[in-house]
C-alpha positions as CSV (number, residue, x, y, z in Angstrom):
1,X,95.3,-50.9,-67.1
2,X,97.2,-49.7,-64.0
3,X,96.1,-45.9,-63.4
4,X,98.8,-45.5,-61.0
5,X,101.4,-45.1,-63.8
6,X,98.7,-42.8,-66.0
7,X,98.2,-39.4,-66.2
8,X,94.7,-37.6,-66.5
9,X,93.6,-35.8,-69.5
10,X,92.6,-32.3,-69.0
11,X,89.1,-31.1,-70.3
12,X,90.7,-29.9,-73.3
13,X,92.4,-33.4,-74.2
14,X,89.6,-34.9,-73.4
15,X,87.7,-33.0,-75.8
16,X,90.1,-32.9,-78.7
17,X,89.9,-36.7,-77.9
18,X,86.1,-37.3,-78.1
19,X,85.6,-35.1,-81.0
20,X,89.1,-36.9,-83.3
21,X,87.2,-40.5,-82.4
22,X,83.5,-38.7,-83.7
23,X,84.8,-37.2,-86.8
24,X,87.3,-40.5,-87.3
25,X,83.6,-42.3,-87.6
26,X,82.2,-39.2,-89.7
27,X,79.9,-38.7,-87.1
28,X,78.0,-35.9,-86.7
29,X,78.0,-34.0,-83.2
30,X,74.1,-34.3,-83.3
31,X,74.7,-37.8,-84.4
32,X,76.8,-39.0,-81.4
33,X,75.0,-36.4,-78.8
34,X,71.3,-38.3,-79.8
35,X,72.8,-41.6,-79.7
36,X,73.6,-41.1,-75.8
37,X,70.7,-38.5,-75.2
38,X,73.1,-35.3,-74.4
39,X,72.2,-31.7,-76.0
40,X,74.1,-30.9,-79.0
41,X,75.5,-27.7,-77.3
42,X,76.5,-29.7,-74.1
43,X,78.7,-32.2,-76.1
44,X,80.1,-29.0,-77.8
45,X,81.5,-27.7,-74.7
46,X,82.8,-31.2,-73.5
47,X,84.6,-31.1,-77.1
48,X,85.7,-27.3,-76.6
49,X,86.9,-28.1,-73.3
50,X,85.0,-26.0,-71.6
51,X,82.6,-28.5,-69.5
52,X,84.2,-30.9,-67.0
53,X,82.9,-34.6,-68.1
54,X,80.8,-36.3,-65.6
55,X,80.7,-40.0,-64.8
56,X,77.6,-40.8,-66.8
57,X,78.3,-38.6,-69.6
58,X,82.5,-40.2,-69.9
59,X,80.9,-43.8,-69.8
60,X,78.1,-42.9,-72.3
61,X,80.5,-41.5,-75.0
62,X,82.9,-44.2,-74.3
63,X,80.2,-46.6,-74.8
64,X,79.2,-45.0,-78.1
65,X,83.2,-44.5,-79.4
66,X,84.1,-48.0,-78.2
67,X,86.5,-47.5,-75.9
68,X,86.8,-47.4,-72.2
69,X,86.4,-44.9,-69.7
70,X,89.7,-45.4,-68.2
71,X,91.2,-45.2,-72.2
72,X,89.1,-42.0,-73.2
73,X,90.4,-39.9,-69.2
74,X,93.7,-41.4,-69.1
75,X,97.0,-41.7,-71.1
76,X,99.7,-43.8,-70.8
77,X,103.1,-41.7,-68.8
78,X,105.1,-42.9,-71.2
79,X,103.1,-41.3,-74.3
80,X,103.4,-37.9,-71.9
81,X,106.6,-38.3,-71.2
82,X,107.6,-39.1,-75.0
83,X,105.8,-36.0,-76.3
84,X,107.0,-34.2,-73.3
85,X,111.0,-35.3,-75.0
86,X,109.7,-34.6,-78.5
87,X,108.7,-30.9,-77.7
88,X,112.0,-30.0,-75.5
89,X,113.9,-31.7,-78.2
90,X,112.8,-29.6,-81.1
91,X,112.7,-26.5,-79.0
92,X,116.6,-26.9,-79.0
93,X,116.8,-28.3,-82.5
94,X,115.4,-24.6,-83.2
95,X,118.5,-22.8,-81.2
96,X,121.4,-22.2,-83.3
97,X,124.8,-21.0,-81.7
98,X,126.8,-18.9,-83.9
């Protein structure tokens, strides 16, 4: 994986991302916060987006959800750029000239 041609999550992506891969396991958040040792209310604000992710923590959860650091930070230009295309192209699917 070349991180060159990858784009960072925000917090909030990362978030939404951490808690779809828990709830895809029907994990609990007290589940996946005992399994790595974390509070319950700090992996709620790393879900909400409201708590930057610190090295330890990121490789912890990744650990636990089976993926990689780099996979749970970073996504792929392309998939940006593609939703990026799919948004602009429905906001002018939605204009109508008369």
């Amino acid at each position: 994986m070349h991180f060159r041609s990858m784009t960072r999550r925000t917090d909030a992506e990362i978030g939404e991302r951490i808690q779809a891969m828990r709830t895809e396991r029907a994990w609990s958040r007290m589940h996946l916060a005992e399994a790595i040792g974390l509070p319950v209310g700090d992996l709620r604000s790393i879900e909400k987006g409201r708590t930057t992710l610190n090295e330890r923590e990121g490789l912890l959860l990744a650990a636990a959800l089976g993926f990689t650091l780099g996979h749970l930070l970073y996504e792929p230009e392309r998939t940006r750029m593609f939703g990026m295309a799919r948004a602009h192209r429905g906001a002018s699917d939605d204009h109508v000239s008369l």
